[in-house]
C-alpha positions in Angstrom: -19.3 1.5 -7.7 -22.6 1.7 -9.8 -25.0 2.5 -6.9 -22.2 3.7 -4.2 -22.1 7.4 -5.9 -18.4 7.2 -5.1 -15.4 9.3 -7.1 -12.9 7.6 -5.3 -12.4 3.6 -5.1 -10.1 2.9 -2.2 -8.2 -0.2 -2.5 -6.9 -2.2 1.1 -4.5 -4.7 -0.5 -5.0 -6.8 2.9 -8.2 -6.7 2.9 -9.4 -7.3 -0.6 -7.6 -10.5 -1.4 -4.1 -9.7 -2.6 -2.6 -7.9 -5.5 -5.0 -10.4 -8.2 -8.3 -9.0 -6.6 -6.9 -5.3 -6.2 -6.0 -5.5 -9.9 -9.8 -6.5 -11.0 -11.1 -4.1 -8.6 -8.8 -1.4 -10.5 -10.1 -2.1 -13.6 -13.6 -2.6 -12.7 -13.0 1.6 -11.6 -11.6 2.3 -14.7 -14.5 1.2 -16.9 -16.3 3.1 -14.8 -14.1 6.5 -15.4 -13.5 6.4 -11.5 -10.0 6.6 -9.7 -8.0 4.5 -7.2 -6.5 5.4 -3.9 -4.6 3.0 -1.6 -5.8 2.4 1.7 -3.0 0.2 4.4 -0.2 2.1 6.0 0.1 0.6 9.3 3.5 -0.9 7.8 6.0 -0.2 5.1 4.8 -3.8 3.9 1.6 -2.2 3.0 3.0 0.9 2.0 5.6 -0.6 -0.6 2.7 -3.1 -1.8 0.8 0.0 -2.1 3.0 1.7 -4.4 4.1 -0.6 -6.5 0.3 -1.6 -7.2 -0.6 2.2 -7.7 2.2 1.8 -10.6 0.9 -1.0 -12.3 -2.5 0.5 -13.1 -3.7 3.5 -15.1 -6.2 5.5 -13.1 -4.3 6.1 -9.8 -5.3 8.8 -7.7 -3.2 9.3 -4.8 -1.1 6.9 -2.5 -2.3 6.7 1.1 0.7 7.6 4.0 0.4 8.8 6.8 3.3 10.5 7.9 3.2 9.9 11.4 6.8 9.0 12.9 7.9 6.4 15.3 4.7 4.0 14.7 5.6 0.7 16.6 4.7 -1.5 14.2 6.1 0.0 11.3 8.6 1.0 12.2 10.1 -2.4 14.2 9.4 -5.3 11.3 11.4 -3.8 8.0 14.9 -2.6 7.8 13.9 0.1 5.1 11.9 3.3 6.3 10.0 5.4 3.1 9.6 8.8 3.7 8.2 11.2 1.8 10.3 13.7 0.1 8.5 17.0 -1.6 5.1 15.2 -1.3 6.2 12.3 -2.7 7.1 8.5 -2.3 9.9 6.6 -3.5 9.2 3.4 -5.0 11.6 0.3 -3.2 13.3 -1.0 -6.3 15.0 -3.9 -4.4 13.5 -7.6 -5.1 10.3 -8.5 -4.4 8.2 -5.2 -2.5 11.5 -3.8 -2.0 12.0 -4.6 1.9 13.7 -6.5 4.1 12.3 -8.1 7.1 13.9 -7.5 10.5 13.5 -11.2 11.9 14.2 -10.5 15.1 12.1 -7.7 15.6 9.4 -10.4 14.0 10.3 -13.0 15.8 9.4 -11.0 19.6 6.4 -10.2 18.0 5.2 -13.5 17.2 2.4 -15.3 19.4 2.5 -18.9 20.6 
């Protein structure tokens, strides 16, 4: 962030170590007067992670999605589907992310 000469910090919950590390990283941007995107949309796991992390914090930017319908993945392992509506995202307020597993979809997917 101090030598990167970035305006954007783009935050992979998956890859950085979890909600506790994407939090630091956050701030770390925000003392630095930067802003956060999301990056992870391959499933709606990611994406509802994504969202409600983008809530918690003060200097989002923009919530990664890619709108493309029908994905495999995402759309066999959760019972929920988010869609944008008018450009936006709506954030699952059910327990936990907000999304159900569908086991058996997960279970044919496993390996081993």
């Amino acid at each position: 962030m101090d030598r990167g000469k970035i305006d954007v910090v783009q935050i992979d919950l998956t890859r950085c170590g979890g909600f506790t590390e994407a939090v630091k990283i956050a701030s770390l941007a925000h003392d630095r007067g930067l802003v956060v995107a999301s990056h992870g949309f391959s499933t709606y796991i990611n994406v509802a992670a994504a969202l409600h992390f983008l809530n918690a914090i003060p200097n989002t930017l923009i919530v990664e999605f890619v709108a493309e319908e029908e994905t495999t993945l995402r759309d066999k392992i959760t019972r929920q589907r988010i869609r944008a509506e008018d450009g936006f995202l709506n954030i699952p307020d059910a327990p936990g992310l907000g999304t159900e597993l569908d086991e058996e979809e997960v279970r044919k997917l496993r390996i081993g």
